[in-house]
C-alpha positions, 0 to 999 in steps of 0.5 A: 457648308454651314449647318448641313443636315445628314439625312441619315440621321434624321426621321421616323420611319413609316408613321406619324410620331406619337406624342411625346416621341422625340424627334430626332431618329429614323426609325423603322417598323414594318408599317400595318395599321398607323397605330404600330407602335414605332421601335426606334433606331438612333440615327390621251383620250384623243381630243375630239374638238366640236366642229364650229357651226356652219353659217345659216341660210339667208331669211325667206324674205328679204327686208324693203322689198315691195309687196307688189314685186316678186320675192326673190329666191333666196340664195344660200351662201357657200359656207366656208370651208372647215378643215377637218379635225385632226387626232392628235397622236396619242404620246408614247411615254418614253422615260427611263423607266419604261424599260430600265431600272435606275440604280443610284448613289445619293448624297453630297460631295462636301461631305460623307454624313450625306451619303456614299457621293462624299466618301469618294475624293475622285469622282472618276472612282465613284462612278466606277464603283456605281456601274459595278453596283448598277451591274449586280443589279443588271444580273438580278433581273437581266430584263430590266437594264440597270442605269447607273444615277446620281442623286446630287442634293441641290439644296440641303435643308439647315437647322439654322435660318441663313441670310435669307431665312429659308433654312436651306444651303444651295449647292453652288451651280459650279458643282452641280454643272459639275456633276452633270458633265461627269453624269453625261460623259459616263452614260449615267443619269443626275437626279437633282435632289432639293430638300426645300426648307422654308422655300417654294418647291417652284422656286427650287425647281425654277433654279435647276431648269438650266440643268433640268433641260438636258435630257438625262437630268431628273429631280428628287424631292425630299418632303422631310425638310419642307417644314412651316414657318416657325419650325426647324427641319430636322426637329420637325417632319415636313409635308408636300401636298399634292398641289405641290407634287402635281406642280413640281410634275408640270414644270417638269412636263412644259420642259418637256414638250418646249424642248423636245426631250425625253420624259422625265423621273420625278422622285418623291422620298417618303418614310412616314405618312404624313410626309404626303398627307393627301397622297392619293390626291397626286395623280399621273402627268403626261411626260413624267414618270412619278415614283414614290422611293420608300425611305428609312433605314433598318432590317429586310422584314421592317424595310419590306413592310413600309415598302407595301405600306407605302408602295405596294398599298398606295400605288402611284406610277412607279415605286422605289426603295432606299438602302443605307450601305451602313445602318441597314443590316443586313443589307438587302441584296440586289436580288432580294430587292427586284423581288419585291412587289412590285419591283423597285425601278428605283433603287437608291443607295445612302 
């Protein structure tokens, strides 16, 4: 895949990057005011419906009669019946996250600069090796069942702006219905992660719905990569709105209720804050479980400050957070990570 992006190597962590920063680096520091300076790191109310009015009484008088006959009593119509209003049911949300914690791996399988999904030849290792990890975290908090997830990148932003100009390589739809027989056959959950490009976030998500409509296939979006015309991603930081957010949710949602399946996760990575810039815009979609995964790699105390920064301090629905198996050190541990507040219900692994 030409000109593939890791994402390990890419992004400051936590605040808009100061003039005269190079791009370049995820760096992380505990996220306080904006103005921190960055130490950086190479790499339903129910519906009541307004009955319709009922039809009017006919006039006292009726029109052409003679003034010398007697004005007939006028008859009022039998008004139609109309059926009584129903309430509708209130919808249960029953997403995975209602009960459960997702604990997932993320990365590509062409390659290992992606993340853990490429270090393994064998997918059948790979899975065995995640439920291990889903397990530590099933003993950290017995009440939270641990699902084990993969978080396959769909499409992988590109520096480089390809045939059809979108700087982005779609993963072929050969190893994406791959992996999601293999997600299915091992009781785990596929996130389906696009990193967007110059594209729309419509266009990405309109190309997974064949995969989107199984029940345990979610999406992950990557707002780093969503960068404007005329820049680079990776040399610049992209952005969604919240129009864009709510959208992606909607599509989710119509899939959803046209097919009959459970809610779905919606994920959004997010390390700086101008990677959402009207965050507090994105509001709740019925049927979709929206959580806000803070990503970056660096120590316990720094990856804790961004977590409240852009967690515990913008709350959506629900909150994530990203560890890296490699740059992260130490690296947090199962229980040091469900008892941050709140409790990632997402946790990922690069």
């Amino acid at each position: 895949m030409a000109a593939i992006l890791a994402l390990s190597l890419i992004g400051v962590f936590a605040l808009p990057r100061p003039a005269g920063d190079a791009v370049g680096d995820r760096a992380i520091s505990v996220a306080t005011p904006r103005s921190t300076v960055i130490a950086h790191m190479p790499e339903p109310t129910p519906v009541v419906f307004a009955q319709p009015p009922l039809v009017g009484a006919f006039a006292a008088r009726s029109v052409g009669l003679r003034a010398s006959e007697p004005t007939p009593t006028p008859i009022p119509p039998t008004p139609t019946p109309v059926p009584p209003t129903a309430t509708p049911t209130p919808a249960v949300p029953n997403g995975p996250l209602v009960k459960n914690r997702l604990v997932t791996w993320y990365g590509h399988p062409d390659s290992n600069l992606l993340g853990i999904l490429g270090e393994f030849s064998d997918p059948k290792v790979m899975i065995t090796k995640l439920k291990a990890q889903a397990a530590a975290y099933q003993a950290a908090d017995p009440s939270r069942p641990a699902i084990p997830t993969i978080e396959l990148i769909a499409s992988v932003a590109s520096d480089t702006p390809g045939d059809d100009g979108l700087y982005l390589n779609r993963t072929r739809l050969s190893l994406i219905e791959q992996y999601a027989d293999l997600a299915g056959q091992n009781g785990c959950l596929l996130l389906l992660d696009i990193q967007i490009g110059y594209d729309s976030v419509e266009n990405e998500v309109r190309r997974l719905e064949p995969f989107l409509k199984r029940p345990y296939v979610h999406l992950a979006i990557d707002p780093e990569f969503h960068v404007k015309k005329g820049e680079v991603p990776g040399q610049e930081f992209g952005s969604l709105t919240a129009a864009e957010v709510t959208g992606a949710a909607k599509m989710l949602a119509d899939l959803v209720t046209k097919n009959g399946i459970t809610d779905k996760v919606l994920v959004i990575h997010q390390f700086r804050y101008d990677m959402l810039p009207d965050k507090a815009k994105i509001k709740p979609t019925l049927h979709v479980e929206t959580v806000i995964v803070m990503d970056g790699f660096g120590g316990p105390e720094a990856k804790i400050g961004n977590y409240g920064a852009f967690v515990r301090d913008e709350p959506l629905e629900f909150g994530g957070i990203k560890l890296f198996y490699k740059q992260d050190k130490p690296l947090m541990t199962p229980a040091d990570v469900v008892k941050l507040d709140p409790s990632p219900l997402v946790v990922i692994y690069q």
